[in-house]
C-alpha positions as CSV (number, residue, x, y, z in Angstrom):
1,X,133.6,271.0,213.2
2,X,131.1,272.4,211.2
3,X,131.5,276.0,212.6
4,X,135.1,275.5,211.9
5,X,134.4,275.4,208.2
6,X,131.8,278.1,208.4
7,X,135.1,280.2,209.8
8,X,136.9,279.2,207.2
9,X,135.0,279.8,204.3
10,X,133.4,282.9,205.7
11,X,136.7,284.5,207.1
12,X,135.2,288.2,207.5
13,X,132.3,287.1,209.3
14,X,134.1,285.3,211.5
15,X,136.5,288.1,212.1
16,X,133.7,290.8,212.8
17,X,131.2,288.1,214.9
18,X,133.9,285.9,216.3
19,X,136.5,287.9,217.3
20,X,135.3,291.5,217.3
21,X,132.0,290.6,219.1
22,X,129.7,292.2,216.5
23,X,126.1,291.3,216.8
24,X,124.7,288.4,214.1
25,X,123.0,289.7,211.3
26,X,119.6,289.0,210.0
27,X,120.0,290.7,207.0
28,X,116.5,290.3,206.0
29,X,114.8,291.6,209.3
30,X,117.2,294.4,209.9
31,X,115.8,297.3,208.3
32,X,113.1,296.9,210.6
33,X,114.7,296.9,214.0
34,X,116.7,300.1,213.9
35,X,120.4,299.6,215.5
36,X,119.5,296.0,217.2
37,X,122.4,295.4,219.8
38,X,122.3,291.2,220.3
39,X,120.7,288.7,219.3
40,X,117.8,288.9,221.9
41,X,116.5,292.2,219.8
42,X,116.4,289.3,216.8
43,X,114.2,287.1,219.1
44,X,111.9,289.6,220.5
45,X,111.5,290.9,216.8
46,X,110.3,287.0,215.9
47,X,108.8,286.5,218.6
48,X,106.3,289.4,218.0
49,X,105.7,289.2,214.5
50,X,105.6,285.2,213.6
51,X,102.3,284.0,214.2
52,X,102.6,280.3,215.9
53,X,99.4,279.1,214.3
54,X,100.6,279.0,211.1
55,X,99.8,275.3,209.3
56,X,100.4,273.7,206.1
57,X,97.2,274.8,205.1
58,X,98.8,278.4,205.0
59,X,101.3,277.0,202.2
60,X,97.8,276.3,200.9
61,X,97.0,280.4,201.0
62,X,100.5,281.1,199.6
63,X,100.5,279.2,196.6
64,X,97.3,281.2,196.0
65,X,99.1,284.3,195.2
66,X,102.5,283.2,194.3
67,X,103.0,281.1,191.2
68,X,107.1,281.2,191.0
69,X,108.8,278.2,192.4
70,X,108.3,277.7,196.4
71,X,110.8,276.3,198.4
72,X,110.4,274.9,202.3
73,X,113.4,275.5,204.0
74,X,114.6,273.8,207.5
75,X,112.4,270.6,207.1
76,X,113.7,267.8,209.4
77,X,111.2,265.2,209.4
78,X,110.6,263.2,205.9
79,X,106.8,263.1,206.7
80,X,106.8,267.7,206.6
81,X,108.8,267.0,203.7
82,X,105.7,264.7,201.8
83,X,102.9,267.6,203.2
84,X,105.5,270.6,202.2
85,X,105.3,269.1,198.6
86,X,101.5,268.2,199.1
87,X,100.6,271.5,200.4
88,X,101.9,273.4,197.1
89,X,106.0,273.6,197.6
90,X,108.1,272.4,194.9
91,X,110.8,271.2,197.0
92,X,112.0,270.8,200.2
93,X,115.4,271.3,202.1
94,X,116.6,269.9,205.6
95,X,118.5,272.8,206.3
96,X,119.1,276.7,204.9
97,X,120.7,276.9,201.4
């Protein structure tokens, strides 16, 4: 259902992704990949350039250099949510906004 109302409210995406088979978009990641053709170029690209280590002591570093308001996005657990706000964010969002 929910994609339904992704379709919906998003009618040329859906037309180019859903029914003309263009690749997704990362809009924010694509200037780096060249002419990606699927969504496994995406993954490789993470996959290569996000260090796993990465901790909430990190948030710690980022806060450092970066006074503006800091958002956590794609929290699901309410425990993150109380170290995301503890660690320097100033709010916190289950899912993408």
């Amino acid at each position: 259902m929910r994609r339904y109302w992704q379709a919906v409210m998003h009618p040329k995406w859906a037309w180019d992704v859903g029914l003309n088979g263009r690749p997704h978009d990362l809009g924010n990641i694509s200037a780096y990949l060249g002419k990606p053709t699927g969504l496994e170029d995406y993954i490789g690209w993470l996959a290569n350039n996000f260090d796993p280590s990465i901790s909430w002591k990190d948030l710690e570093w980022i806060r450092e250099f970066w006074d503006g308001p800091m958002v956590i996005k794609g929290i699901l657990d309410p425990e993150d949510a109380r170290d995301a706000v503890r660690f320097g964010a100033d709010a916190a969002s289950k899912r993408a906004m």
